[in-house]
C-alpha positions as CSV (number, residue, x, y, z in Angstrom):
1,X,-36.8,111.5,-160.4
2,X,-35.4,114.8,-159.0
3,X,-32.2,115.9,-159.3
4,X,-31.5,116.3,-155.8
5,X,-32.2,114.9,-152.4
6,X,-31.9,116.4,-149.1
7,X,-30.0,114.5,-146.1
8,X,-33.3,114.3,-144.2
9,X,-35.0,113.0,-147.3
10,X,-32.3,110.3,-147.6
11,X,-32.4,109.6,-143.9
12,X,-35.7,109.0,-144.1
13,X,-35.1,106.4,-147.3
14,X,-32.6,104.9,-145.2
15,X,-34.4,104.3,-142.4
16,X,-37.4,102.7,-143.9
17,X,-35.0,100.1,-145.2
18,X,-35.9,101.1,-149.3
19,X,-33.4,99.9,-151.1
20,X,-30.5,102.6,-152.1
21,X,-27.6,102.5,-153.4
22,X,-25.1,105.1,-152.1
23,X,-22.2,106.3,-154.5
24,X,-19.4,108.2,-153.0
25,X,-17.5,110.1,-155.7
26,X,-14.3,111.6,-154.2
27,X,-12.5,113.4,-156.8
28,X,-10.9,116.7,-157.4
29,X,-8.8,117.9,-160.1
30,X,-4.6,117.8,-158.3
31,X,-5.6,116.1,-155.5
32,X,-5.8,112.0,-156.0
33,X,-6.2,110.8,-152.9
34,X,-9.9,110.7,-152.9
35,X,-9.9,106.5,-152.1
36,X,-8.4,107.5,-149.0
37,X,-10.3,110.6,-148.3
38,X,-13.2,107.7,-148.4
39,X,-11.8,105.5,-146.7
40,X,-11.3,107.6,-143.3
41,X,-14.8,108.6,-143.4
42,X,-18.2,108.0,-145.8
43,X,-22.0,107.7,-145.8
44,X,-22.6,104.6,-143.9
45,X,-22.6,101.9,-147.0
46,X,-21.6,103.9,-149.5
47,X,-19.3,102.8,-152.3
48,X,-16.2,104.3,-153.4
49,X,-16.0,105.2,-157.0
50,X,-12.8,106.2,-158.4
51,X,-13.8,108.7,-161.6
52,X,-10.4,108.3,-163.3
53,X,-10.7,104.5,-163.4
54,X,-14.4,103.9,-163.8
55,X,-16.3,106.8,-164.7
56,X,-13.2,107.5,-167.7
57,X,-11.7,105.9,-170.7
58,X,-7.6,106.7,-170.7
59,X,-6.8,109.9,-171.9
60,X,-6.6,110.2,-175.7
61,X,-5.7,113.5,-176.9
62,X,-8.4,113.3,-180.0
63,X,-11.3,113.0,-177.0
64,X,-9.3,114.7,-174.1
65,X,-8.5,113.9,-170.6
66,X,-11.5,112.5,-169.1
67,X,-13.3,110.9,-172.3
68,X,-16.3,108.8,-171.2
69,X,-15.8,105.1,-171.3
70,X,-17.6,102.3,-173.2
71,X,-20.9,101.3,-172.6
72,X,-19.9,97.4,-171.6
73,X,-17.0,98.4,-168.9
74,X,-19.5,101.1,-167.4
75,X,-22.1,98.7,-166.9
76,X,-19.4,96.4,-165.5
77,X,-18.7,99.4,-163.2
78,X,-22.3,99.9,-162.4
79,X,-22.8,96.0,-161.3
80,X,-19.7,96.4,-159.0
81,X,-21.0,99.1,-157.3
82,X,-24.4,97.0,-156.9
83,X,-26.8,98.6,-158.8
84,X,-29.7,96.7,-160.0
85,X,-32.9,97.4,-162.1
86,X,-35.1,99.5,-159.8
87,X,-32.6,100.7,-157.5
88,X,-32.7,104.3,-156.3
89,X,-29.3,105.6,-156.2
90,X,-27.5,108.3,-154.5
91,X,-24.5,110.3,-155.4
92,X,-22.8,112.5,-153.4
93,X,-19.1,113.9,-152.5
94,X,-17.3,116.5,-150.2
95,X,-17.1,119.6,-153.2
96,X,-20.5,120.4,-153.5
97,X,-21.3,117.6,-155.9
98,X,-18.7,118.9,-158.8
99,X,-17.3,115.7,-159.3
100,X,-20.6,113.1,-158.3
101,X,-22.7,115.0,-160.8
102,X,-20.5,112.9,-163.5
103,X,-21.9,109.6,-162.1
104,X,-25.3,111.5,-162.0
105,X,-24.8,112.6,-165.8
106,X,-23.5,109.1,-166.7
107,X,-26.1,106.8,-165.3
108,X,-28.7,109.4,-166.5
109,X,-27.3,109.3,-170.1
110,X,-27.5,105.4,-169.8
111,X,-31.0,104.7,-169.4
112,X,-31.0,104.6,-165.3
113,X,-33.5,107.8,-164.4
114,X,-33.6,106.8,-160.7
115,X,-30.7,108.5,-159.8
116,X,-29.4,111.9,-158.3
117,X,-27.2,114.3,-156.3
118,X,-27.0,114.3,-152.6
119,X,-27.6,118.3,-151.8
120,X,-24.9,119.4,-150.4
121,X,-23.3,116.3,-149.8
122,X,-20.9,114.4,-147.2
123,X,-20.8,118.4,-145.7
124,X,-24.6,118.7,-145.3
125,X,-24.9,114.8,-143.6
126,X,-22.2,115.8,-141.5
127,X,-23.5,119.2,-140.4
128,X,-27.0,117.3,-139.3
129,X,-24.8,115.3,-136.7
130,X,-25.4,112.0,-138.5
131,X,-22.5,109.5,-138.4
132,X,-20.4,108.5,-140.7
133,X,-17.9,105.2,-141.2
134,X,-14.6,104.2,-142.2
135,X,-13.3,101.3,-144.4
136,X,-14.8,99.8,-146.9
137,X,-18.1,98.0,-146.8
138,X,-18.9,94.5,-148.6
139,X,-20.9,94.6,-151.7
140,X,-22.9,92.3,-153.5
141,X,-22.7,92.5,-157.3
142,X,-25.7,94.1,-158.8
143,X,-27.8,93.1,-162.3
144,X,-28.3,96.5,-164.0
145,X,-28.6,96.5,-167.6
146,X,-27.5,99.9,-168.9
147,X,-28.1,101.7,-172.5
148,X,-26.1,104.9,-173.8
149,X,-27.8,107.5,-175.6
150,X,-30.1,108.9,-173.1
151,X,-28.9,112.7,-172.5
152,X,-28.1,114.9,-175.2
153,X,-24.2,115.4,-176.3
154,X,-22.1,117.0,-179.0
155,X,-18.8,116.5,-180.4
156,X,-16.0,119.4,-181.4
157,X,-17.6,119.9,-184.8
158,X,-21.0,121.0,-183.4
159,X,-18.9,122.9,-180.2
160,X,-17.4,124.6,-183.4
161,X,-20.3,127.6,-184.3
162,X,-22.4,126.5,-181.5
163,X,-22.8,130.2,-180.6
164,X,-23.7,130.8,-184.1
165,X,-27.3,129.1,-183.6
166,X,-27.5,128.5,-179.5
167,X,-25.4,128.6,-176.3
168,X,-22.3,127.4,-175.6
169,X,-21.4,127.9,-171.4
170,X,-17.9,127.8,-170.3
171,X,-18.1,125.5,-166.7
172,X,-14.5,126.3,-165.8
173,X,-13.5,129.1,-163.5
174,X,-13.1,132.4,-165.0
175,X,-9.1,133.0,-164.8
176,X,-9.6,130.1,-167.0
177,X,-12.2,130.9,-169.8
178,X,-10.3,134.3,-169.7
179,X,-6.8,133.0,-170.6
180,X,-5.1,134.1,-167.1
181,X,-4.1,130.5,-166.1
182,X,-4.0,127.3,-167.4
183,X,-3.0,124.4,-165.8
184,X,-3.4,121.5,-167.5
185,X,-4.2,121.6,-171.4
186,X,-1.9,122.3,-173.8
187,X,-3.6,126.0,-174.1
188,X,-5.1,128.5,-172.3
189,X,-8.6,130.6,-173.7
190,X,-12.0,129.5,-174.6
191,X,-13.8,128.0,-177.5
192,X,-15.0,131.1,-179.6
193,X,-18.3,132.1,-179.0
194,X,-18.7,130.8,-175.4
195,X,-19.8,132.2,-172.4
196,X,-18.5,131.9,-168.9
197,X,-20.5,130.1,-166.5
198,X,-18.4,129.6,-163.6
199,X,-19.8,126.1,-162.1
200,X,-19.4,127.5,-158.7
201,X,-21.8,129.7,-158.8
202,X,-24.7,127.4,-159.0
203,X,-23.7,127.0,-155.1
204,X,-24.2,128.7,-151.8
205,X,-21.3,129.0,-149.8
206,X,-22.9,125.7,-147.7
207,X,-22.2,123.7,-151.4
208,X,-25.9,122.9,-152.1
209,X,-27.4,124.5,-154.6
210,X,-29.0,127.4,-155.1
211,X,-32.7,127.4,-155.0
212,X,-34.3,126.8,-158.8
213,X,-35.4,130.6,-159.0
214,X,-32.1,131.9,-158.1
215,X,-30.3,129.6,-160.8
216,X,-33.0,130.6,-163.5
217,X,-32.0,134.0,-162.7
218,X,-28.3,133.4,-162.7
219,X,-28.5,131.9,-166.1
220,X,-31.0,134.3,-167.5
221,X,-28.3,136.5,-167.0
222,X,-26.2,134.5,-168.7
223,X,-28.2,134.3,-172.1
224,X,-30.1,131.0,-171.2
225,X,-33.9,131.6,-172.7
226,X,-36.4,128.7,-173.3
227,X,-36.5,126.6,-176.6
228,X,-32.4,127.9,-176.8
229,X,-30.2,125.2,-177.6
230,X,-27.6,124.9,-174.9
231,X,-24.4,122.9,-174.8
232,X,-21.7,122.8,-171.9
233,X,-17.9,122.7,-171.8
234,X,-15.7,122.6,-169.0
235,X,-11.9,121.1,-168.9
236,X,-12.5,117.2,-169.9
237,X,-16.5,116.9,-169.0
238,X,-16.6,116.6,-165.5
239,X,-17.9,119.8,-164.2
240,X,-19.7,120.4,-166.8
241,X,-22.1,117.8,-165.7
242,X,-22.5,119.8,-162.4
243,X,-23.5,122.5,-164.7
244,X,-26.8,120.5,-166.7
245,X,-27.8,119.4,-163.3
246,X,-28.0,123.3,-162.5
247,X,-29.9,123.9,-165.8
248,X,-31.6,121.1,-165.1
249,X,-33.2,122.6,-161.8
250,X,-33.3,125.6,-163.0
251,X,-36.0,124.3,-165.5
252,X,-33.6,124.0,-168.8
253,X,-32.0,120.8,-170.6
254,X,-28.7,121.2,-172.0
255,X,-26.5,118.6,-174.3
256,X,-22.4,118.2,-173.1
257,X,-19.4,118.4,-174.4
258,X,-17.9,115.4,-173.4
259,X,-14.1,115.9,-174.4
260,X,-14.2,119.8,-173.4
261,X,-11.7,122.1,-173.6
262,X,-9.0,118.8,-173.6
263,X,-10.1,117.9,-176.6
264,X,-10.5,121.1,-178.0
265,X,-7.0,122.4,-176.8
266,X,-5.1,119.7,-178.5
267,X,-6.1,120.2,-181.8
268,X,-4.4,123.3,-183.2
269,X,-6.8,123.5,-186.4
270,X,-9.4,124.7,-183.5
271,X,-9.0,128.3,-182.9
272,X,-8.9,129.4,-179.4
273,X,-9.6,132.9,-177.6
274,X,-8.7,134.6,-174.5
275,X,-10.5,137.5,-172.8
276,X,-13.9,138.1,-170.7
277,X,-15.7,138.0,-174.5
278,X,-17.5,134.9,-176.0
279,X,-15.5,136.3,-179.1
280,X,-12.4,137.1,-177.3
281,X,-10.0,140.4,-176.7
């Protein structure tokens, strides 16, 4: 399945009655009041799901803040959301799809391929006039059987050196990777060897994504070549999801980092960097 669907692709699903499952995935780092963000106004039948709670283990300093949950509770998850075996799904939010691409990434790295990323998102239905409701809809428990395995990952070990043999890409914001700010983990810098990759810039300013051949040039750029491994970091592996979906449109496959920079940060026998350089000052 694609990555991405248009609003007047998903109108169109909708209309014809096809079965879909809509996930609304309000989330953004400092602000946690996405239930109620969702609450005022969503996708007409689309479910509320809460990433700290369902799309997250607790945070555990040896996998970082966000580390992804087991298998058996996300299927759990999945069923109360509604999903079943041959169900299209949906995924969408109102930051240009930074925090839905988890759910994306999640369901994709358990064995469901029929979902993806709403372009643009609650902004781009919105803009095309179409309505939009509040509360929260009734929803009957869904049958999905989920695997795990499905997308590639690594763990700290392999994030240690990834530069030697492939590319390792920084999701966070630049003042970030640089060192210039850092406002939650314990310290600020970049895993040595990385390479900032900004996941913002995979948007235009409407927050849908650039067009394929503008994000295979933006990562060209950025030292992304076919048959490269590629891995992806951000600050606990949220983001950095946003960022395979870009390679992924963009034509390239890339593994994540699930515990990211949280992990990372909290374990002082890890060096860490700061500076514009993969390699630091």
């Amino acid at each position: 399945m694609d990555t991405l669907m248009t609003v007047g692709e998903l109108k169109g699903r909708l209309d014809s009655g096809a079965r879909t499952v809509l996930l609304d995935v309000r989330w953004a780092l400092g602000d946690p009041h996405g239930r109620e963000h969702y609450l005022q106004a969503h996708l007409p039948g689309a479910v509320f799901v809460d990433l700290a709670i369902e799309l997250a283990g607790p945070a555990d300093l040896s996998r970082g803040r966000h580390p992804l949950p087991p298998l058996d509770q996300f299927q759990q998850s999945a069923r109360s959301w509604g999903i079943r075996d041959g169900d299209v799904v949906v995924a969408y939010d109102d930051t240009g799809n930074l925090a839905a691409a988890r759910v994306w990434w999640m369901l994709r790295n358990a064995g469901f391929p029929s979902v993806c990323l709403l372009d643009g998102g609650l902004a781009a239905w919105r803009a095309k006039g179409l309505d939009v409701e509040s509360g929260e809809p009734g929803v009957e428990a869904g049958d999905v059987v989920l695997s795990d395995g499905a997308m590639p990952v690594i763990d700290a070990a392999e994030a240690d050196g990834w530069s030697r043999e492939g590319l390792l890409l920084d999701a966070r914001a630049g003042e970030r990777y640089r060192g210039e700010i850092e406002p939650v983990d314990p310290r600020a810098g970049h895993i040595p060897g990385a390479v900032s990759a900004p996941t913002t810039a995979n948007l235009a300013a409407d927050g849908r994504f650039l067009p394929s051949a503008a994000l295979r040039e933006r990562f060209a750029a950025l030292g992304v070549h076919a048959g490269e491994p590629i891995a992806v970091y951000c600050g606990s592996g949220v983001t950095a999801a946003h960022e395979i979906a870009a390679l992924e449109i963009a034509g390239f496959s890339a593994a994540l980092y699930p515990g990211s920079f949280s992990e990372w940060s909290n374990n002082p026998s890890n060096s860490v960097v700061t500076g514009a350089t993969p390699d630091g000052d």
